[in-house]
Backbone bond lengths (Angstrom), bond angles and torsions (degrees), N, CA, C in turn:
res aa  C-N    CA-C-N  psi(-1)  N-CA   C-N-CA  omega(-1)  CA-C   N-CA-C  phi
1 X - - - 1.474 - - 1.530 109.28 -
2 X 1.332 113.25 130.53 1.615 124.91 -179.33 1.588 106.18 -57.99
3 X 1.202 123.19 113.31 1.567 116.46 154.87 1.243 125.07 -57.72
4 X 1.483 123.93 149.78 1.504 143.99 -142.35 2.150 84.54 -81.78
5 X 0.743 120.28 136.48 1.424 117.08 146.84 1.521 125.79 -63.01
6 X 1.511 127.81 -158.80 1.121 117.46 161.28 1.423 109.93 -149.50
7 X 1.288 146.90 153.46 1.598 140.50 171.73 1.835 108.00 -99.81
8 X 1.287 111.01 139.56 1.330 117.90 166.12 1.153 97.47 -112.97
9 X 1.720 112.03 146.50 1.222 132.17 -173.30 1.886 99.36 -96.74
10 X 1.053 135.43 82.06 1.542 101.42 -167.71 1.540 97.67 -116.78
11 X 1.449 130.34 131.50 1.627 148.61 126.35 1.555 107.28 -8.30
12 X 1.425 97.55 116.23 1.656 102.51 -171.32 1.716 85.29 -111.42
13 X 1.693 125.15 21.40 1.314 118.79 -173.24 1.850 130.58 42.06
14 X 1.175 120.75 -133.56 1.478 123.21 156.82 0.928 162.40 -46.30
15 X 1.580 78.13 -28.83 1.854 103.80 178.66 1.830 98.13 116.95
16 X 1.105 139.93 -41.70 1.316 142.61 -176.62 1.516 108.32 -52.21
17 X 1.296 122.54 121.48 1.493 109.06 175.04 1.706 116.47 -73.47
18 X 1.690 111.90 -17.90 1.066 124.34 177.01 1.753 114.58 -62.19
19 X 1.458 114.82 -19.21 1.362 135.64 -165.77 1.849 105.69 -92.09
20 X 0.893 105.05 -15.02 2.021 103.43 -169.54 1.500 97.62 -77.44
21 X 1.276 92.19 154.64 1.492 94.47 168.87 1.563 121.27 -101.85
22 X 1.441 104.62 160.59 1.458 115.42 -166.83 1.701 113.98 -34.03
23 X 1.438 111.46 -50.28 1.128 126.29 164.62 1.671 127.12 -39.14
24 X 1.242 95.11 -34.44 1.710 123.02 -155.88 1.849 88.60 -75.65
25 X 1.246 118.05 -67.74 1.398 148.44 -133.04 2.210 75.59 -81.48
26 X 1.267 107.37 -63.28 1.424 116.71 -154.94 2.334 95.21 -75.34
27 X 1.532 100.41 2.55 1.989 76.27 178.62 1.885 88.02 -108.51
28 X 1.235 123.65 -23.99 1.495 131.64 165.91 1.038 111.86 -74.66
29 X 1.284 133.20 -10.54 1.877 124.38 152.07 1.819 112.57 -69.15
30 X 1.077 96.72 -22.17 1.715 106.24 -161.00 1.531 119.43 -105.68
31 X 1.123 109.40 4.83 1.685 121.43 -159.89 1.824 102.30 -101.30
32 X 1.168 91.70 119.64 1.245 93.38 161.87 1.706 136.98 -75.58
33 X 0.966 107.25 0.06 1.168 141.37 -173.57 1.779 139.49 -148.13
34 X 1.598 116.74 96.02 1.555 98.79 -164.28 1.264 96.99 -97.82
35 X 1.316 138.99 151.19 1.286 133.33 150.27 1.711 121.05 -119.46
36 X 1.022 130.44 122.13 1.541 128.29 -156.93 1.092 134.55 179.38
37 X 1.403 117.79 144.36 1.874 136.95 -119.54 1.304 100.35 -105.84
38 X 1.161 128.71 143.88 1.351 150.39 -161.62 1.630 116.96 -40.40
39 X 1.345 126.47 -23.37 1.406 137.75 154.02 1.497 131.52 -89.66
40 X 1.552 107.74 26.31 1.335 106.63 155.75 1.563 105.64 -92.50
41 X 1.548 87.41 170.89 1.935 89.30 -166.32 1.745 86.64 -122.18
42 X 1.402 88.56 151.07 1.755 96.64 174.23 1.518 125.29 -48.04
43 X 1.232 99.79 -34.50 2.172 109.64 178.39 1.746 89.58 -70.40
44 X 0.785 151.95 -34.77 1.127 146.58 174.05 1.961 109.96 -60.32
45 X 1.171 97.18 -89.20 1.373 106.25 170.45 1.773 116.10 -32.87
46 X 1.343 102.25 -32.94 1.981 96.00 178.67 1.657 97.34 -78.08
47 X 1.395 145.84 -9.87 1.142 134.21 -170.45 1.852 93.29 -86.98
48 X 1.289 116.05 11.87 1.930 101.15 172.47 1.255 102.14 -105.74
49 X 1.229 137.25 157.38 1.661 141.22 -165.54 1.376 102.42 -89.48
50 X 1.404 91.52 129.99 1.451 97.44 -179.75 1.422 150.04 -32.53
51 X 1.879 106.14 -14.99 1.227 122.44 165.55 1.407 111.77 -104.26
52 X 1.084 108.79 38.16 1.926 109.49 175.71 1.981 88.73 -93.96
53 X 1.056 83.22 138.52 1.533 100.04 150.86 1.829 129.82 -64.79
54 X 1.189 118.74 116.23 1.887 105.03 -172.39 1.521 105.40 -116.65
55 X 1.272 100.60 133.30 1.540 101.50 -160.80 1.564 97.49 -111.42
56 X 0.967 140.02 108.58 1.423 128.97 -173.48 2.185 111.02 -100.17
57 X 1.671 102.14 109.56 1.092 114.42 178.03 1.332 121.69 -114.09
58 X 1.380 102.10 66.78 1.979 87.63 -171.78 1.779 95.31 -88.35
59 X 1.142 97.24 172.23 1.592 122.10 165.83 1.203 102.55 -114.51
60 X 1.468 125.09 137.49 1.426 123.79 166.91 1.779 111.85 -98.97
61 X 1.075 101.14 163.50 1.918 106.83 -157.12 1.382 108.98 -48.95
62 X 1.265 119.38 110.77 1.800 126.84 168.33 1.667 108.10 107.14
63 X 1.070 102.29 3.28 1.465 113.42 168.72 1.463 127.93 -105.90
64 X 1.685 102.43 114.99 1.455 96.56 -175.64 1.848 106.64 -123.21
65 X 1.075 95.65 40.58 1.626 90.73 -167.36 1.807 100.06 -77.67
66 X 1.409 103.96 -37.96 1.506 109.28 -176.68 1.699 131.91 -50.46
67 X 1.720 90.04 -25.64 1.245 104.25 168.42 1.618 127.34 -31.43
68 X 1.233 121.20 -44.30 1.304 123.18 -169.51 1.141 101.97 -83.12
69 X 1.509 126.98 -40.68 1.519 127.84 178.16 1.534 102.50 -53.76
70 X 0.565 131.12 -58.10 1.641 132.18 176.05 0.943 124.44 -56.55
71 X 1.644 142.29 -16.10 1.315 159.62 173.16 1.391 97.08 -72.25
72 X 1.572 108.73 -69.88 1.734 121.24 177.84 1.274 113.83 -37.15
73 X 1.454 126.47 -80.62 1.132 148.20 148.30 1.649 126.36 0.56
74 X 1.368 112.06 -52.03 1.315 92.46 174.33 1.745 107.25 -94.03
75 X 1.425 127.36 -6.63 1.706 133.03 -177.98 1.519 84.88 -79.32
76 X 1.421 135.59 -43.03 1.625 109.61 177.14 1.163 132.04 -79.53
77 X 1.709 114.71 2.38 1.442 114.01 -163.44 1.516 79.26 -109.19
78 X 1.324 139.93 -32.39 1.845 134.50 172.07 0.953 106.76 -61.10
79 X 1.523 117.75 -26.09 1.795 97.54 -169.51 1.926 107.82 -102.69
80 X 1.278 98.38 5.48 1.569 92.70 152.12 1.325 127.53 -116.79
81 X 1.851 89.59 40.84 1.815 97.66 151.91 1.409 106.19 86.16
82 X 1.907 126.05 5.39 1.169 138.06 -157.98 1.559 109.46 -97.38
83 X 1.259 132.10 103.47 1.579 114.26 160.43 1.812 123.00 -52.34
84 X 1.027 125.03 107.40 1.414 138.40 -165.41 1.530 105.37 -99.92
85 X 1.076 101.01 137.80 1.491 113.84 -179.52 1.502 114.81 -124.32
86 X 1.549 97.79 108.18 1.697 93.61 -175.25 1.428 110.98 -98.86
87 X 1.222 150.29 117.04 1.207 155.27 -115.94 1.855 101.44 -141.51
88 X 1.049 114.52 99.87 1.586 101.77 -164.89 2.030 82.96 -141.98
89 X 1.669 94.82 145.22 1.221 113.15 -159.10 1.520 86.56 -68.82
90 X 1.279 114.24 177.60 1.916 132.39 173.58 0.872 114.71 35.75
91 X 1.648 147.66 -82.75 1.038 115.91 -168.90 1.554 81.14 -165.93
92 X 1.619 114.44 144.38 1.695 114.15 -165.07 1.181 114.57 -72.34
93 X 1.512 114.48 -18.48 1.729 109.66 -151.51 1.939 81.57 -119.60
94 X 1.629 136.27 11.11 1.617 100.07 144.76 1.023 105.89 -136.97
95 X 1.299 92.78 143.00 1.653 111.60 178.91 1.618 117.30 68.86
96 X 1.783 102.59 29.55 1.663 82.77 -163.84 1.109 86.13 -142.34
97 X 1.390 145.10 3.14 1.494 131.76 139.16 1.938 82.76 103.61
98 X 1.228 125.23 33.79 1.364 116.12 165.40 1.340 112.19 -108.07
99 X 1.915 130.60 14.25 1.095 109.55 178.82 1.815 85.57 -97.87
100 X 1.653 125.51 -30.42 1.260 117.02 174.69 2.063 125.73 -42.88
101 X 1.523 92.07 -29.96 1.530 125.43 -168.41 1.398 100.68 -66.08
102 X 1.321 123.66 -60.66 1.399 128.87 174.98 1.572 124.49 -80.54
103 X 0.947 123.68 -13.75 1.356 151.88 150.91 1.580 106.34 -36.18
104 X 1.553 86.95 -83.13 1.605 83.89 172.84 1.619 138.15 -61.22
105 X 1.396 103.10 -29.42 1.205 110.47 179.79 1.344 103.35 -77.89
106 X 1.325 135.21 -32.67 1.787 125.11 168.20 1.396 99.78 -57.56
107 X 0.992 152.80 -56.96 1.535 150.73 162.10 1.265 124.85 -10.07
108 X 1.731 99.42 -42.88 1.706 105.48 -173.77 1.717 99.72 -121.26
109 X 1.417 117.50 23.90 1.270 115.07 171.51 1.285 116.84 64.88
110 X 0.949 149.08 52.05 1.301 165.73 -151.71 1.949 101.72 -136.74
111 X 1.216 106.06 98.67 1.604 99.45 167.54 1.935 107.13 -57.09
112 X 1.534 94.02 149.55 1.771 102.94 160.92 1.184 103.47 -177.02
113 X 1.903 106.99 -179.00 1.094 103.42 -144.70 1.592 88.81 -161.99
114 X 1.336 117.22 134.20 1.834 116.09 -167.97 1.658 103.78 -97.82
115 X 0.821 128.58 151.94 1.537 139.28 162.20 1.401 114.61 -96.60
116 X 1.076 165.74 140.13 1.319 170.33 100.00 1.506 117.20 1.63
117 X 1.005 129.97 95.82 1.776 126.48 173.35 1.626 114.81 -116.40
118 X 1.165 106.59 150.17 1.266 126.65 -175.65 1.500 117.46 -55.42
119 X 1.317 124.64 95.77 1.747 110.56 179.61 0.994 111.42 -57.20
120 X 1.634 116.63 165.00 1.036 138.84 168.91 2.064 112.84 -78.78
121 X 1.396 93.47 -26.97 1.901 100.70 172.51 1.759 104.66 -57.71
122 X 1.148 122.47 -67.39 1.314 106.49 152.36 1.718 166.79 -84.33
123 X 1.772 103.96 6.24 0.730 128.44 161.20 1.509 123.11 -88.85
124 X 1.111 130.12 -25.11 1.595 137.83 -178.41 1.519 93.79 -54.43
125 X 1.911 90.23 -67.89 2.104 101.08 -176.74 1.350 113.78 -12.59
126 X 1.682 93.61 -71.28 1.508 124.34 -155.33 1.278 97.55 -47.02
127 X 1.374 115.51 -70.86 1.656 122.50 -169.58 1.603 116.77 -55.82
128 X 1.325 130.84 -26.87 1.701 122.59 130.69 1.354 125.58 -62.39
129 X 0.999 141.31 6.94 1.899 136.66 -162.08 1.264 115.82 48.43
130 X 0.946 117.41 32.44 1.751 120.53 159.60 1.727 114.69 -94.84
131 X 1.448 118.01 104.66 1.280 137.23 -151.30 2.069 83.16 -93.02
132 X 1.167 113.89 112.07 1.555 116.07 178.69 1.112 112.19 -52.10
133 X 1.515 136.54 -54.53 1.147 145.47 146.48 1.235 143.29 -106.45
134 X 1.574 130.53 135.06 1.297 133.86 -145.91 1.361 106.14 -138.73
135 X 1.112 133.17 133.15 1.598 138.85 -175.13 1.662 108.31 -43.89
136 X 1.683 108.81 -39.17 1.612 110.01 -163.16 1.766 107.53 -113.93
137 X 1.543 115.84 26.02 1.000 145.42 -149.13 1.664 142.59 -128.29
138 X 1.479 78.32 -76.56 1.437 98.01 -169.32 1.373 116.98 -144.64
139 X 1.609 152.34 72.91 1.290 136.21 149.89 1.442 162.74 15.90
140 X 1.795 70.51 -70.47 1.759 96.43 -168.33 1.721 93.10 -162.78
141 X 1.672 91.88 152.91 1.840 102.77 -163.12 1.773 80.24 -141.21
142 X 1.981 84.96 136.58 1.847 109.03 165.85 1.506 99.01 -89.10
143 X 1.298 123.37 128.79 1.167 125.86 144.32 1.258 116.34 -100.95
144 X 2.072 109.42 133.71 1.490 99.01 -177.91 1.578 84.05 -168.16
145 X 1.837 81.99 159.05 1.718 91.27 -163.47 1.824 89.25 -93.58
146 X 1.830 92.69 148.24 1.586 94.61 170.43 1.338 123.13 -123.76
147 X 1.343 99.28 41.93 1.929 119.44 154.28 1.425 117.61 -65.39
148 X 1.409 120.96 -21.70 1.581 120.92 172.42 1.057 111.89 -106.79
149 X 1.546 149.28 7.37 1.160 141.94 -144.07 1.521 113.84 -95.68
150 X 1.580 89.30 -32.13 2.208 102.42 166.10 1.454 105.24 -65.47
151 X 1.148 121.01 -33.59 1.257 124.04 -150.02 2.030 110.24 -85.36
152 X 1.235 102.86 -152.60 1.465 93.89 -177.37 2.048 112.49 -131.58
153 X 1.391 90.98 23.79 1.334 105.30 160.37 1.741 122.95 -43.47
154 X 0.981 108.70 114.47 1.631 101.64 -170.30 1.998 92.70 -108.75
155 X 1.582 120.55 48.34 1.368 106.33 -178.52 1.824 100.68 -108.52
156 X 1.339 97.07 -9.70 1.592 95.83 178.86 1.303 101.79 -116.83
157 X 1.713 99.60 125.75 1.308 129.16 -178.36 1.600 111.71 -72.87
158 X 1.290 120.74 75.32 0.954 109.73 163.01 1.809 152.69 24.41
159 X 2.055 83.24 -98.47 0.996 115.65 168.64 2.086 107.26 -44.14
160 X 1.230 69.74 -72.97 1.878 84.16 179.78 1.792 116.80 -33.86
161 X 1.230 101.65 -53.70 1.666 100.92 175.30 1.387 125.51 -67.02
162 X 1.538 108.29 -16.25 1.361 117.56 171.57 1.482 123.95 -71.53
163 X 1.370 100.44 -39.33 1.770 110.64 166.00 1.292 111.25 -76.42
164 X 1.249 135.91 -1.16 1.247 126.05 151.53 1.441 125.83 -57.16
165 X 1.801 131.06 136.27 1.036 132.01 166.21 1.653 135.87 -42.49
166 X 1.383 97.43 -39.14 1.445 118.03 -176.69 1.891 92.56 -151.26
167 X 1.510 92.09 154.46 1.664 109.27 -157.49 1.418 85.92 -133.80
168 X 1.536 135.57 140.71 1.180 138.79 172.08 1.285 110.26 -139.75
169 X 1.501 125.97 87.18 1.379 130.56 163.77 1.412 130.40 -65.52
170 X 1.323 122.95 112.07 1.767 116.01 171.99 0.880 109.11 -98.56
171 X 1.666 124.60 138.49 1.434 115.38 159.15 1.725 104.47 103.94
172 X 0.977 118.97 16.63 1.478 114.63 -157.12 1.689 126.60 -133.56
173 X 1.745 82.52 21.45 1.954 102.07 171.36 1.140 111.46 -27.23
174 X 1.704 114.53 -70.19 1.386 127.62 -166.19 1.624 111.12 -77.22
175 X 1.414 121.34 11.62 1.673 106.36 -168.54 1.244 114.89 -123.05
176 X 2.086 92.78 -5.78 1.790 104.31 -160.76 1.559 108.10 -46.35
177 X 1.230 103.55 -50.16 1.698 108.46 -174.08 1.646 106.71 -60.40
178 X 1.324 125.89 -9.01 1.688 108.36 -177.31 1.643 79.48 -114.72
179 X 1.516 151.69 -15.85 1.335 120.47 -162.33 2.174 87.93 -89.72
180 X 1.342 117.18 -16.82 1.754 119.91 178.97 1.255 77.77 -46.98
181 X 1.485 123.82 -74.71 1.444 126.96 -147.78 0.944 112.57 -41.85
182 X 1.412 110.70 -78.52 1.381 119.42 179.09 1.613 120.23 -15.83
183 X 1.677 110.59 -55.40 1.223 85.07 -134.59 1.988 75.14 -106.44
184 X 1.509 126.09 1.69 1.247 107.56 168.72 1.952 102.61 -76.61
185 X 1.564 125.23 -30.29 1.366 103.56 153.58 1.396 132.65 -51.91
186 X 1.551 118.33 0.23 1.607 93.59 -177.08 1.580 86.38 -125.27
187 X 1.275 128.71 38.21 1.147 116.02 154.67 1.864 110.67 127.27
188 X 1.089 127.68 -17.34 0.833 152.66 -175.01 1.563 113.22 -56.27
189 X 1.604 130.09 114.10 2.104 93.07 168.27 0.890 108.07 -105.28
190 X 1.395 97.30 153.31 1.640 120.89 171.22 1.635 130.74 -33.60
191 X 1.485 100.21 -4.77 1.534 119.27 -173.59 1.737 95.36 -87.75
192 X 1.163 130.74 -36.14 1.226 134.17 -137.49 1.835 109.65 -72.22
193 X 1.279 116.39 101.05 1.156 113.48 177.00 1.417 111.95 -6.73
194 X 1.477 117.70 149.91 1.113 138.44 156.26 1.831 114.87 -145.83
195 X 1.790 120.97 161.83 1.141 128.57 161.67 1.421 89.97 -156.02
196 X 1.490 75.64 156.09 2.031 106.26 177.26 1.604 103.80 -135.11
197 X 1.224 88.59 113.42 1.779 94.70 -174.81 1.519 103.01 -113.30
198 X 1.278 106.53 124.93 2.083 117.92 -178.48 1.853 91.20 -112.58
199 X 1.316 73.00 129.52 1.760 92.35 158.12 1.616 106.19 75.02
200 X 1.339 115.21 53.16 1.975 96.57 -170.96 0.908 115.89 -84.54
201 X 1.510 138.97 109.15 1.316 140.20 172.28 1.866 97.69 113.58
202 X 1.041 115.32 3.58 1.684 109.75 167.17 1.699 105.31 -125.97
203 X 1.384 98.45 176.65 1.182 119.02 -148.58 1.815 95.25 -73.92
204 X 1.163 128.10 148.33 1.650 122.66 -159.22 1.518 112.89 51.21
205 X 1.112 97.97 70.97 1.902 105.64 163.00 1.507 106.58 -95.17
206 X 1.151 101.06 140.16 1.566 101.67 -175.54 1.446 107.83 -152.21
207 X 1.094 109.58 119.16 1.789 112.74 165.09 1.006 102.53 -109.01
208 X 1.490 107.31 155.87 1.464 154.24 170.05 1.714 124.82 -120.19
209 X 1.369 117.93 94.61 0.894 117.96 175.01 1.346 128.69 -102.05
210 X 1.198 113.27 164.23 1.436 109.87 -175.29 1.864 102.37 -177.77
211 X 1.659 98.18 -150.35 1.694 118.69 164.79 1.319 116.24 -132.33
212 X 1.660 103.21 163.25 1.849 117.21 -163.14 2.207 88.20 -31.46
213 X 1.687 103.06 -54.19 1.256 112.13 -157.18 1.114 112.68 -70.78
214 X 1.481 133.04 1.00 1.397 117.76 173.57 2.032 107.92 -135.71
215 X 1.081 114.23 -0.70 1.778 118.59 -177.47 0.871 102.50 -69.19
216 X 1.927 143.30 -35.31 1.063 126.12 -173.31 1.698 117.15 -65.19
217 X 1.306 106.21 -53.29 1.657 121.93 169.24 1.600 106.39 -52.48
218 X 0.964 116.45 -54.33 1.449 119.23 -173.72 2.319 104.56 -51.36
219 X 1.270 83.13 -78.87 1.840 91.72 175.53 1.487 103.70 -44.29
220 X 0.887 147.03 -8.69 1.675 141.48 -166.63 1.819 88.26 -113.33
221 X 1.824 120.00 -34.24 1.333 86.30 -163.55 1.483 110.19 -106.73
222 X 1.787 108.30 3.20 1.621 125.10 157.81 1.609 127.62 -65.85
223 X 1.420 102.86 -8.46 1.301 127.34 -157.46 1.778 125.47 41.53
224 X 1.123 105.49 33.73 1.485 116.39 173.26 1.711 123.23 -26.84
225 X 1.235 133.66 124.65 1.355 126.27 -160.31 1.138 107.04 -119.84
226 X 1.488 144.64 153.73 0.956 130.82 177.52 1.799 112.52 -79.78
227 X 1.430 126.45 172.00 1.458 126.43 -32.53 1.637 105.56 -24.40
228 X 1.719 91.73 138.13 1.506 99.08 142.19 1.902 115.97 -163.57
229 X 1.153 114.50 -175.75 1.541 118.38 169.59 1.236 103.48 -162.86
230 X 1.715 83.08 153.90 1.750 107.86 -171.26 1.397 95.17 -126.50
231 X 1.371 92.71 146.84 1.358 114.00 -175.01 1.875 105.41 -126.18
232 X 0.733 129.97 114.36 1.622 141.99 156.45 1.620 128.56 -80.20
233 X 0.817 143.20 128.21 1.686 153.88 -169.48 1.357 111.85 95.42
234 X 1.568 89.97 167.14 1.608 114.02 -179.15 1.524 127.34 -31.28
235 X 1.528 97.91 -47.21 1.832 87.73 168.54 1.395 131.81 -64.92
236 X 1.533 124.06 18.29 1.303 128.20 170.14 1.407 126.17 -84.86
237 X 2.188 87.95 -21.82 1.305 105.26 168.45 2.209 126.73 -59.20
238 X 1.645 66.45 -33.90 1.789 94.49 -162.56 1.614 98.84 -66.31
239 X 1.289 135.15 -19.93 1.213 134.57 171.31 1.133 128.69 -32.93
240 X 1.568 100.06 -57.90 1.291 114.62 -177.63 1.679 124.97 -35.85
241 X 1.443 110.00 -39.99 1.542 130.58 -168.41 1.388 95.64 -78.12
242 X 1.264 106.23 -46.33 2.229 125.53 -172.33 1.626 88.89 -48.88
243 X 1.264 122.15 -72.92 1.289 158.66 -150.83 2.193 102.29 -59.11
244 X 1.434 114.45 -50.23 1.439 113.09 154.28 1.679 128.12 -62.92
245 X 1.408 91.71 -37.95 2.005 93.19 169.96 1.626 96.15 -70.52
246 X 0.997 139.08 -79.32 1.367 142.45 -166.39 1.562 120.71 -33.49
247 X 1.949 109.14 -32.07 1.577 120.15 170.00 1.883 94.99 -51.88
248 X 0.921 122.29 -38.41 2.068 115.57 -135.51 1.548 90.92 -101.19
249 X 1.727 116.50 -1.91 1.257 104.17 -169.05 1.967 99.83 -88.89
250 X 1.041 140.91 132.55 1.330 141.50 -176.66 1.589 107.30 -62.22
251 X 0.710 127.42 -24.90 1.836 128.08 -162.79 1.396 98.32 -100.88
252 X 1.327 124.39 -5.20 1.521 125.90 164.87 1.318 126.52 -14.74
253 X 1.227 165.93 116.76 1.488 137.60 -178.35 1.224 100.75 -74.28
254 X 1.088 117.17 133.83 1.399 113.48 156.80 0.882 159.70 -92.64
255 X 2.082 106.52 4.51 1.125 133.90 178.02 1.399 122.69 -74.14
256 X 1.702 93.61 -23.50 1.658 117.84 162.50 1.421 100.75 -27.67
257 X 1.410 105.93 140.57 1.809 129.72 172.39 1.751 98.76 -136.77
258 X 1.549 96.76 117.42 1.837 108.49 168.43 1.413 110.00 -95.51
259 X 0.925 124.73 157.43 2.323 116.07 -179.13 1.922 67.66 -142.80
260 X 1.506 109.84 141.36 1.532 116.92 142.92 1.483 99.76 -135.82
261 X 0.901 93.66 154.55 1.704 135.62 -155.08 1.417 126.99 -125.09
């Protein structure tokens, strides 16, 4: 009788292969099997041995039909005895549909096992110099996805994200102009720093800065693509200072593109 395989969930972080963790690099050396979503980057994918199998499952933005294919998919590639490597950008368990992932596979008995990857909620910041929280600043940070934010989802409290120090939207190209709203209706002004950072740590990084009252117009007329993240509060201000130390450092990228607004 064939023994069960097993799936690892592992965080391919940012996209940087330089960015995975030790862990990360050594369960994608070993997999007999990769399967993985439209924001892995090729330096990533060359770290699996050349006889791994690569299964490429992205979803493109607002599409979740694939979901189930991917549920199926990795319970048949474990149960022919396969270590599977599911490879999902930032980090599996937010915003990335890997607590549904393991879920199912405890269902059908399938051993696995999650890896830890680097989000993009705090990695996007970083890779512009926007420090999420700052002693003279910032506290406490909302993270929240802004795939529902057009919509009529009543699970994000508004009010609540507005009293937050710093606001961290993923996912939320198309909503920037209704999450301004939102959250200058719950209290918020229109003055209040904002950035939208596409691509952090890959090749065309581009911010867009601005306020609640002008990022939506601005990102629509930079043509910003997804990946991206928005960041809201005062430490977007604080960049600026981040942003002169960071010129003098030599390893700078320089392919980096800033737009202010």
């Amino acid at each position: 009788m064939m023994r069960t395989g097993k799936v690892i969930l592992v965080g391919a972080g940012p996209g940087d292969p330089d960015l995975l963790t030790v862990r990360a690099v050594r369960c994608i050396g070993s997999g007999d099997v990769i399967v993985y979503d439209r924001l892995i980057q090729q330096g990533v994918l060359a770290l699996a041995r050349p006889s791994a199998e690569r299964v490429y499952m992205g979803k493109p933005p607002g599409c979740a039909s694939l979901q189930d294919s991917i549920h199926r998919l990795l319970v048949e590639k474990a149960r022919e005895g396969k270590t599977v490597i599911r490879l999902k950008g930032g980090d599996p368990f937010l915003f990335g549909r890997g607590g549904e992932e393991v879920e199912y596979l405890a269902e059908h008995g399938i051993p696995f096992e999650v890896v830890p990857g680097v989000s993009a909620c705090l990695s996007a910041p970083l890779s512009a110099n926007i420090a999420v929280t700052h002693r003279n600043a910032s506290s406490a940070v909302a993270i929240v996805t802004g795939h529902n934010a057009d919509g009529n989802d009543d699970r994000v409290d508004w009010h609540a994200v507005a009293r937050f120090d710093t606001a961290i939207f993923l996912m939320g190209v198309h909503s920037v102009e209704d999450i301004a709203r939102h959250l200058v209706d719950a209290g918020r002004s229109p003055a209040t720093p904002a950035a939208m950072i596409q691509k952090a740590y890959w090749h065309g990084e581009y911010v867009v800065v601005g306020t609640l009252g002008t990022i939506g117009e601005a990102v629509r007329r930079k043509g910003v693509e997804p990946p991206a993240t928005l960041v809201v509060g005062e430490v977007v201000r604080l960049r600026e200072k981040l942003q002169q130390l960071a010129a003098s450092c030599p390893d700078l990228d320089a392919e980096r593109k800033e737009v202010l607004v």
